[in-house]
C-alpha positions in Angstrom: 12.8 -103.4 -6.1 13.4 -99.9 -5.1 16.7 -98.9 -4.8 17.4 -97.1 -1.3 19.3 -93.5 -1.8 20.8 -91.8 0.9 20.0 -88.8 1.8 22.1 -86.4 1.4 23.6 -85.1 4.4 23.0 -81.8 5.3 26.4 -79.2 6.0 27.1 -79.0 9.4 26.4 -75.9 10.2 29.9 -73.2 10.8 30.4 -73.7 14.4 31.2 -70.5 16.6 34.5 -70.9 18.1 33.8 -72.2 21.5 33.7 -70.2 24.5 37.1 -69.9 26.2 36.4 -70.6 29.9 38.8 -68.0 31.4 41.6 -68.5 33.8 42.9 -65.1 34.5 46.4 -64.7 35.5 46.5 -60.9 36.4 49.4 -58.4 37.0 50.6 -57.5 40.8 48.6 -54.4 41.9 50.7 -51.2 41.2 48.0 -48.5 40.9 44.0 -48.9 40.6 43.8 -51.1 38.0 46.1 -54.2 36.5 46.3 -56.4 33.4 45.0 -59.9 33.4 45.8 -62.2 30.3 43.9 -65.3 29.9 45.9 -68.3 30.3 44.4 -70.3 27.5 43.1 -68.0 24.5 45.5 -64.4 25.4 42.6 -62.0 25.6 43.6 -59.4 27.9 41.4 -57.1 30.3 41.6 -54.7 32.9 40.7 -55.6 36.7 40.1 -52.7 39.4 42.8 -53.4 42.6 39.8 -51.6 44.9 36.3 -50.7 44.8 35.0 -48.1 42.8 34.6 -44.7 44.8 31.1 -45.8 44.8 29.9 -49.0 46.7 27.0 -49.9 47.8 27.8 -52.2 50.3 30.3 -49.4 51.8 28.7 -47.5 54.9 31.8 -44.9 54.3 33.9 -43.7 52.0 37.0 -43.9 54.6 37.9 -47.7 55.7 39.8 -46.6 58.5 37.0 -44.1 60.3 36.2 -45.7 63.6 32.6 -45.5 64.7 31.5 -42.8 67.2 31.2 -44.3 70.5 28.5 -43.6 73.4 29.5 -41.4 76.2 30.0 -43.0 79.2 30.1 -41.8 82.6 32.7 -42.9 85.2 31.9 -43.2 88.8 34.4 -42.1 91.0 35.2 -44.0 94.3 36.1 -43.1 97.3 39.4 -43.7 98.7 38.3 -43.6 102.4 
């Protein structure tokens, strides 16, 4: 009869720590950037308050420039 070995099991390989899914709890804007610390694992990072001066999606650099509007003629009536 043939006596049944087991195998030897294999080391489980070193597991990365896993990924900290972030929740960001981030400083009241004072200035262009702020501090966010993640609730869970601590890492901290910096978040922009505003666009970069650059923006793509930004027609203008000025937010509060009003577009130019057509001249329009007024028709003045008679008060006869």
């Amino acid at each position: 009869m043939r006596d049944k070995t087991k195998e030897k099991e294999k080391p489980a390989a070193k597991s990365a720590k896993p990924a900290c899914e972030h929740y960001w709890v981030i400083e009241v804007a004072n200035g262009p950037r702020s501090l966010g610390t993640c609730k869970y694992c601590g890492e901290t990072r910096e978040f922009f308050n505003a666009f970069p001066t650059y923006n793509p999606l930004r027609k203008n650099s000025n937010p509060l420039t009003l577009p130019k509007l057509p001249d329009v003629e007024i028709e003045e009536e008679d008060k006869s």
